[in-house]
C-alpha positions as CSV (number, residue, x, y, z in Angstrom):
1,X,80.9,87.0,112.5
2,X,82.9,90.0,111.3
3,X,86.0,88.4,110.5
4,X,84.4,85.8,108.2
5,X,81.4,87.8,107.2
6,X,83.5,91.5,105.9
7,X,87.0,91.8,107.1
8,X,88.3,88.3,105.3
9,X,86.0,89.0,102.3
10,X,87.5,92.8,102.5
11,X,91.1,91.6,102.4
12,X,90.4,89.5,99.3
13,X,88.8,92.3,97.5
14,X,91.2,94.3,97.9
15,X,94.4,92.5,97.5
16,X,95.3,91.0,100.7
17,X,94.0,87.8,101.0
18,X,95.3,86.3,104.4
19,X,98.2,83.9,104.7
20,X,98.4,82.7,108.0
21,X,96.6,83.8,111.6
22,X,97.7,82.9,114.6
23,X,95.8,83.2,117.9
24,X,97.7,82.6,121.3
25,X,96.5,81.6,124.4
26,X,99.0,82.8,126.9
27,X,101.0,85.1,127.7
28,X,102.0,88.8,127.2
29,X,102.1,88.7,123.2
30,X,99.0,90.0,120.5
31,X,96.3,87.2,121.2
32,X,95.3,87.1,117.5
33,X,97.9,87.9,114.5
34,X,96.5,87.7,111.0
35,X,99.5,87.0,108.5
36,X,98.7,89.1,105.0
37,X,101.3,87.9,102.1
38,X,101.8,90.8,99.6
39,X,103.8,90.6,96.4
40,X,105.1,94.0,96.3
41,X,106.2,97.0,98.5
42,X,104.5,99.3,96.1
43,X,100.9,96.9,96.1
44,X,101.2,96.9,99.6
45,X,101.4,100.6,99.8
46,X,98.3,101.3,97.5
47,X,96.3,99.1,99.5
48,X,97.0,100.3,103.2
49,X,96.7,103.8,101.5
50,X,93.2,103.3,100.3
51,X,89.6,103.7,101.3
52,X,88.8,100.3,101.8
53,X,91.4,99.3,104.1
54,X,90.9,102.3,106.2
55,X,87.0,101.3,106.2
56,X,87.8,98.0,107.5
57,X,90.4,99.0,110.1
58,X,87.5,101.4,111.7
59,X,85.0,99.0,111.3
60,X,87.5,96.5,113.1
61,X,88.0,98.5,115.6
62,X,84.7,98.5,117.5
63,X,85.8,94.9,118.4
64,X,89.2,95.4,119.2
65,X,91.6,97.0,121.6
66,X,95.1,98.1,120.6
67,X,95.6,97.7,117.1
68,X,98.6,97.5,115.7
69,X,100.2,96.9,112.0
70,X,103.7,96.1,111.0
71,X,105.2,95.9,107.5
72,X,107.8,93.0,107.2
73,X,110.1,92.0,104.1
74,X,109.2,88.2,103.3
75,X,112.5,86.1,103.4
76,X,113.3,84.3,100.6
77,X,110.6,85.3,97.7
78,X,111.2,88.8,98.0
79,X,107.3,89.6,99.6
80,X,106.2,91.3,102.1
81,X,103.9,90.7,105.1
């Protein structure tokens, strides 16, 4: 319910609507990714830097355990994920 209901909806609103996600089934690897395509390095930075994303990372964390985030440069089309 919270990913469809507020975090998907909260990534739109603010400027991260998501790409890809990716849930795996086995092994010792993140069992759910969520891909976020950003146009820019300086977007991207406004966004993790505001309110609203940290609102959603502390309301996603009541249903998740180790939380991680990673910046990567997009090959190709110069974005970032």
């Amino acid at each position: 319910m919270f990913v469809n209901d507020r975090l998907a909806p909260g990534l739109v609103e603010i400027g991260l609507p998501p790409h890809d996600v990716y849930y795996t089934a086995y092994g010792d690897v993140p069992q759910i990714m969520v891909v976020l395509d950003v146009p820019d390095l300086a977007a991207l930075q406004d966004v993790l830097a505001s309110r609203r994303w940290q609102e959603l990372k502390q309301e996603l964390s009541q249903y998740i355990e180790d939380y991680q985030e990673r910046v990567v440069k997009a090959n190709g089309d110069g974005g970032f994920f």
